[in-house]
C-alpha positions in Angstrom: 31.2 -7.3 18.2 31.2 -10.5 16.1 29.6 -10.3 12.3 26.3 -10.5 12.4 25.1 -13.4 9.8 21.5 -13.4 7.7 20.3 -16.0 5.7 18.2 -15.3 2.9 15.0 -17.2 1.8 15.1 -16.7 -2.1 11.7 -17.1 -4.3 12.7 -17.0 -8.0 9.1 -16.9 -9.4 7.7 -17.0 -12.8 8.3 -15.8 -16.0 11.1 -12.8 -15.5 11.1 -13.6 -12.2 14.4 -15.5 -12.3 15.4 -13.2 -14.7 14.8 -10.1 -12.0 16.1 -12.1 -9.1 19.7 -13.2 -10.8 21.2 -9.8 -11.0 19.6 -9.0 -7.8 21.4 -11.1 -5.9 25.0 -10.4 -7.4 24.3 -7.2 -6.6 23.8 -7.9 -2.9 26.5 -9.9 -2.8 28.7 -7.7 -4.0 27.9 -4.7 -1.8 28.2 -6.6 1.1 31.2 -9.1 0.3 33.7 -6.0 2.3 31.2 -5.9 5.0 32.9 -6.8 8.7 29.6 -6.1 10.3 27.3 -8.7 9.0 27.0 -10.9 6.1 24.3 -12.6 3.8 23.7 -16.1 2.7 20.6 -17.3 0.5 19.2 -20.6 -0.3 16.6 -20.7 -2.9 13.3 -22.3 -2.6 10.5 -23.5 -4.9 7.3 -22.4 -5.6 5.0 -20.4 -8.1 2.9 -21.5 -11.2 5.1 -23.4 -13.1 6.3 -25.3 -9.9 2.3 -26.2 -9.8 2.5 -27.3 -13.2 5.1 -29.8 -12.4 4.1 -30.8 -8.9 0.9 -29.8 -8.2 1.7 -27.8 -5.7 1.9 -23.9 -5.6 3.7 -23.1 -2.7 5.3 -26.1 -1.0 5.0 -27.1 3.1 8.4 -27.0 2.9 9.4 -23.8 1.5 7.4 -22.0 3.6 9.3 -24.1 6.6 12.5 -23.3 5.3 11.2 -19.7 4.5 10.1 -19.6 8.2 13.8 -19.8 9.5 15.2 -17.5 7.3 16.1 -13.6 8.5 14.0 -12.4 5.4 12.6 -13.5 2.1 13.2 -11.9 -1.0 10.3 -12.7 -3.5 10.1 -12.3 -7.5 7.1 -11.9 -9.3 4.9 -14.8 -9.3 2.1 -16.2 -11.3 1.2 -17.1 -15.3 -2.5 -16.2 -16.9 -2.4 -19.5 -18.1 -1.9 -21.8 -15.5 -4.7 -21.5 -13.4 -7.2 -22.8 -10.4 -10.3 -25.0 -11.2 -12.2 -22.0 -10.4 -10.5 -19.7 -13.1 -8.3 -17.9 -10.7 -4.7 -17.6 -11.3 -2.0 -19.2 -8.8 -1.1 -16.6 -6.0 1.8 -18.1 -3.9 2.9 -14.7 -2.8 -1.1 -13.6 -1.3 -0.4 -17.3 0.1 2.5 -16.7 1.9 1.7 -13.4 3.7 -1.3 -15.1 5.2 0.7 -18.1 6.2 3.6 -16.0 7.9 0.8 -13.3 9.0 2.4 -10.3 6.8 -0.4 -7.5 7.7 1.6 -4.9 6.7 2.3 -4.0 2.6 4.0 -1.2 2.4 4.4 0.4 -1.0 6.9 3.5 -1.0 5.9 6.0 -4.0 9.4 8.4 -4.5 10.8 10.3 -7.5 14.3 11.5 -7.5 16.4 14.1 -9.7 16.4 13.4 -13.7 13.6 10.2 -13.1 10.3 10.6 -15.0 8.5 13.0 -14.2 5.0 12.2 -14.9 3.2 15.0 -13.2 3.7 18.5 -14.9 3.8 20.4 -11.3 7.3 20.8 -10.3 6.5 19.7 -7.0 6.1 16.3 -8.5 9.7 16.1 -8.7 10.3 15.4 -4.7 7.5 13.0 -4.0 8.1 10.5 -1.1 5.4 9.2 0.7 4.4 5.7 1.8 0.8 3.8 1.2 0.8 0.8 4.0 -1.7 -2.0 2.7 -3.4 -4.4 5.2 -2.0 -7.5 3.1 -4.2 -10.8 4.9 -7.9 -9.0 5.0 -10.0 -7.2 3.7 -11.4 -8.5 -0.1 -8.5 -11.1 0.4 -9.3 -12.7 3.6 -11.7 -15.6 1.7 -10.3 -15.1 -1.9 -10.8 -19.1 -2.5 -14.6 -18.9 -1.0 -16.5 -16.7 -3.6 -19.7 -18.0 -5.0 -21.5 -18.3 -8.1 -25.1 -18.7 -7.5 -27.0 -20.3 -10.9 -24.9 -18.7 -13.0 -26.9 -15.3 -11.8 -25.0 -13.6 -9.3 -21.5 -13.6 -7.7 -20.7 -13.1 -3.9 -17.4 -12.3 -2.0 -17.1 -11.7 1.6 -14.8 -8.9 3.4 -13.5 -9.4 6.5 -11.6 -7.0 9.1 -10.6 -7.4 12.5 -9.9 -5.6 15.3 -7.1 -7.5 16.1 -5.2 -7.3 12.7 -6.5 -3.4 12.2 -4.8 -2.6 15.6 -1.2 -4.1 14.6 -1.9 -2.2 11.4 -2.5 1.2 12.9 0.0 0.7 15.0 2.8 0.0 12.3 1.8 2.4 10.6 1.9 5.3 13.5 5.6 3.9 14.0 6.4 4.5 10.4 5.0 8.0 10.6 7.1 8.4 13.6 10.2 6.9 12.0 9.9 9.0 8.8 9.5 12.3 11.1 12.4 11.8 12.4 14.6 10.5 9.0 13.2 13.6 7.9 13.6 16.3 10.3 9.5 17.3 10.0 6.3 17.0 11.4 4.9 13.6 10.0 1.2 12.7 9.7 -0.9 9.8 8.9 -4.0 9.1 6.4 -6.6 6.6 7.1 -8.3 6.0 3.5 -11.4 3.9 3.6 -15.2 4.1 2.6 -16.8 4.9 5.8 -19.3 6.7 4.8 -20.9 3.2 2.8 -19.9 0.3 4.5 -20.3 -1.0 8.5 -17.0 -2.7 8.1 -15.2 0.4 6.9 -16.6 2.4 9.8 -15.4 -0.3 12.2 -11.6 -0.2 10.3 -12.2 3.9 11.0 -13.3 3.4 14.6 -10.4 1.6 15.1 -8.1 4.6 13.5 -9.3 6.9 15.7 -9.1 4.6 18.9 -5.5 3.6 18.5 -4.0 7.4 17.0 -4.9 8.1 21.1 -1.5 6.7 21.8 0.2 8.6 18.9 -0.8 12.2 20.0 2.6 13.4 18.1 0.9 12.2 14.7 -1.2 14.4 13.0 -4.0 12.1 12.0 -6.6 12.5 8.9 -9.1 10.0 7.1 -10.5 10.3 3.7 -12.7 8.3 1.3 -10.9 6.0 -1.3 -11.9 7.7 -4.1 -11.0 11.1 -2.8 -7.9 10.0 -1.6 -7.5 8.6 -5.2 -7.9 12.2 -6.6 -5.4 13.6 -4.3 -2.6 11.2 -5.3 -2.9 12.8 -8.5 -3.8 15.9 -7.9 -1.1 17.1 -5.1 0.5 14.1 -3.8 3.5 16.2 -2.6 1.2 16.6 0.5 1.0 13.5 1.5 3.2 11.4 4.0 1.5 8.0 5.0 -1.5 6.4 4.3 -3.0 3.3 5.7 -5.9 1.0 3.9 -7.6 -2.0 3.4 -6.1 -4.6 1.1 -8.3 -4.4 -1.7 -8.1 -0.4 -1.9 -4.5 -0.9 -1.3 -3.7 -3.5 -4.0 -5.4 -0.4 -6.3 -4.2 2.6 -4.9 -0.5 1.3 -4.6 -0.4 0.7 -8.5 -1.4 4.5 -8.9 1.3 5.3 -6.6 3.8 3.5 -9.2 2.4 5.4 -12.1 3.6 8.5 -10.4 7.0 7.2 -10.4 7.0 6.1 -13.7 6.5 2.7 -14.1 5.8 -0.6 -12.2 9.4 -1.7 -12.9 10.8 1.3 -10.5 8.1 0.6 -7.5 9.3 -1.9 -5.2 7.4 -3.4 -2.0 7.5 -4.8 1.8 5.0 -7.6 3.4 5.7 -7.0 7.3 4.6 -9.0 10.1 5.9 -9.2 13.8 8.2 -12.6 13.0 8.6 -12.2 8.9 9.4 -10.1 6.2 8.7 -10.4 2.4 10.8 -7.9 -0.2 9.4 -8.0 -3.7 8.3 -6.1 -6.6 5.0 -4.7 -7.3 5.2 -5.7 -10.9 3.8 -8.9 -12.2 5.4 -12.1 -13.9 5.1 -10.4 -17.8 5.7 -13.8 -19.6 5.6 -11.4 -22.9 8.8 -10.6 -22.7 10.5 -13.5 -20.3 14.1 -14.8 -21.8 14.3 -11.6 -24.1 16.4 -10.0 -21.7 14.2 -7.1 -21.2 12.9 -6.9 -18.3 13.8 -4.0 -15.9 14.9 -5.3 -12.3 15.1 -2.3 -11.1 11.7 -2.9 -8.7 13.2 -5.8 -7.5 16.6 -4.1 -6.6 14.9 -1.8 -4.8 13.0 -4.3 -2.6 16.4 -5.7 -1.3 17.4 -2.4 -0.3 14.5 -2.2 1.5 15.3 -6.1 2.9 18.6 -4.4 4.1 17.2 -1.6 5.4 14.8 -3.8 7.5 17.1 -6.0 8.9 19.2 -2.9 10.0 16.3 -2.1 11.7 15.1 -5.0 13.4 18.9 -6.2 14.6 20.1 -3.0 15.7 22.9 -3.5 12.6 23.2 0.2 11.5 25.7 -1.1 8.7 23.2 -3.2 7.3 20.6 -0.1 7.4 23.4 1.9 6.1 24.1 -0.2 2.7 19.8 -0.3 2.2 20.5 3.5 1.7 23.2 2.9 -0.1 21.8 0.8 -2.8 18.9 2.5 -2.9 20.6 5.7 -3.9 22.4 3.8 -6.3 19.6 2.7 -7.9 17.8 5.5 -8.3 20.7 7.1 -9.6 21.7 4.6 -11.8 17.5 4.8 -13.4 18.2 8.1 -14.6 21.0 7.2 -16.7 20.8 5.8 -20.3 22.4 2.7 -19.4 20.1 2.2 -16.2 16.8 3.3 -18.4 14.5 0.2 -19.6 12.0 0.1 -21.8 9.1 0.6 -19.8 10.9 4.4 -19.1 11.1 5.1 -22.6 14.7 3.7 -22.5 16.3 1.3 -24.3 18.5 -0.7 -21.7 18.0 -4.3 -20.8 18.1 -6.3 -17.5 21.9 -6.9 -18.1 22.8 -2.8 -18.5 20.7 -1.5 -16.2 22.2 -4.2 -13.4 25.8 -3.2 -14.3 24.5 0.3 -14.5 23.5 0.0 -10.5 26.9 -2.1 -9.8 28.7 1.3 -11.3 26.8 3.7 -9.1 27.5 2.0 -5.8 
């Protein structure tokens, strides 16, 4: 079989983006330069807030064409609170680019693992692993650059969901649940969270649920209210497996899920569509600390072994799938070390360390 080759589509972002991304990709590089079954190349593109400060333009026609062509993108964070849109809004390339490359499916893994943090005081806390999937191109989103300010007294936003979108949604996420099941040798079940009970369109994204978990009949299948569902992350997460939500709810609820593991620098992400795929961090830019050395790429490590776990996936390379695990286990290893431990974990290791720290494990 000959070596299977992926190229890359790099986004370096803003503020300790660059910083993140850097170490990042050595690390890929070096645990796949012995590879015989497939190989990576990158090619790094411009875009983000500062590249709007210098061109006027946020993300570029011809990123997202060269993006386009690429086996999968690996994002940084993106965006500075002081370079913003004439309507006060800051720059959001990354909310751009999933709506250009129709990414409708976030998904936000929330895990813990031996000697991490442990935030929760229940030892059951310790072996969380569940997954929050996040319509990415609807919902609150859909006409983020449309809200209104009527004479200064009253502010309007529109929410939009479609069938169409909902039902490649549902569908994903039923696959996950399916997938996981079998990765994990149980029963797996899925969680539609919404707010049925106050809004039409919530009810319609419910409907929807129900219509499409027909063809799932091996998924146990439950639906709760947002703020319920909130409550249970917190209060016995350990029961959950997958959960599936708007965008809005899921931009919240996925931040809470990184709380349980510790911190936003440990909780990496996934924008999925049927032709593209986006890796990145949930974390923001943090310009506080850019060029100190401080900032903990361990979120953004993560996503690539999450990249390499996809393209396993989606090109039948098991190696590739293989090395995902691999890296991920490293990481997550290397995290409860001193040497791997950043600030934001009560540590006192820097984006240099905790890199090396991860090159050591694998």
């Amino acid at each position: 079989m000959s070596k299977q080759e992926f190229k890359i589509a790099v986004f370096e972002g803003d503020g300790i983006g660059p910083e993140i991304m850097t170490p990042t990709v050595e690390v890929l590089k070096r645990l796949t330069s012995d590879s015989t079954a497939f190989s990576l190349t990158f090619e790094t593109l411009p875009a983000g807030a500062l590249w709007h400060e210098k061109t006027g333009e946020c993300l570029p026609p011809d990123s997202v064409a060269a993006a386009k062509v690429c086996d999968a993108i690996l994002l940084s964070a993106m965006g500075l609170p002081h370079i913003r849109k004439a309507d006060g809004t800051e720059m959001v390339p990354q909310i751009d680019l999933r709506i250009e490359l129709d990414l409708f499916a976030g998904v936000r893994p929330v895990f813990t693992f031996e000697n991490g943090p442990q935030i929760l005081s229940d030892p059951r806390a310790a072996n969380l692993d569940f997954v929050l999937v996040r319509e990415s191109t609807e919902g609150l989103f859909a006409h983020k650059d449309e809200g209104v300010v009527v004479d200064n007294e009253y502010a309007t936003e529109q929410l939009r969901i479609t069938r169409k979108v909902s039902e490649q949604l549902f569908d994903f996420s039923f696959r996950l649940a399916q997938s996981r099941a079998k990765l994990l040798d149980r029963p797996s079940k899925l969680m539609c969270v919404d707010k049925a009970n106050v809004f039409r369109s919530f009810w319609f994204f419910r409907e929807i649920f129900e219509q499409r978990a027909k063809n799932f009949p091996d998924i146990e299948t439950s639906a709760m209210y947002v703020d319920a569902a909130a409550m249970k992350m917190v209060q016995s997460p350990w029961e959950l497996d997958v959960m599936v939500t708007e965008n809005m709810f899921g931009d919240i609820l996925s931040d809470l899920g990184a709380g349980l593991m510790g911190s936003l620098g440990l909780a990496p992400s996934a924008d999925i569509g049927l032709d593209h795929a986006v890796f990145q961090p949930c974390h923001g830019s943090a310009p506080d600390i850019a060029g100190q050395g401080l900032a903990n790429p361990m979120a953004m490590i993560l996503s690539a072994a999450m990249m390499l776990e996809w393209l396993g996936e989606t090109n039948q390379c098991e190696e590739a799938s293989n090395a995902g695990l691999k890296l991920r286990n490293a990481a997550t290893k290397a995290a409860a070390t001193p040497e791997g431990r950043g600030r934001d974990l009560g540590g006192t290791a820097g984006t240099e360390s905790i890199a090396q720290s991860v090159l050591d494990a694998l």
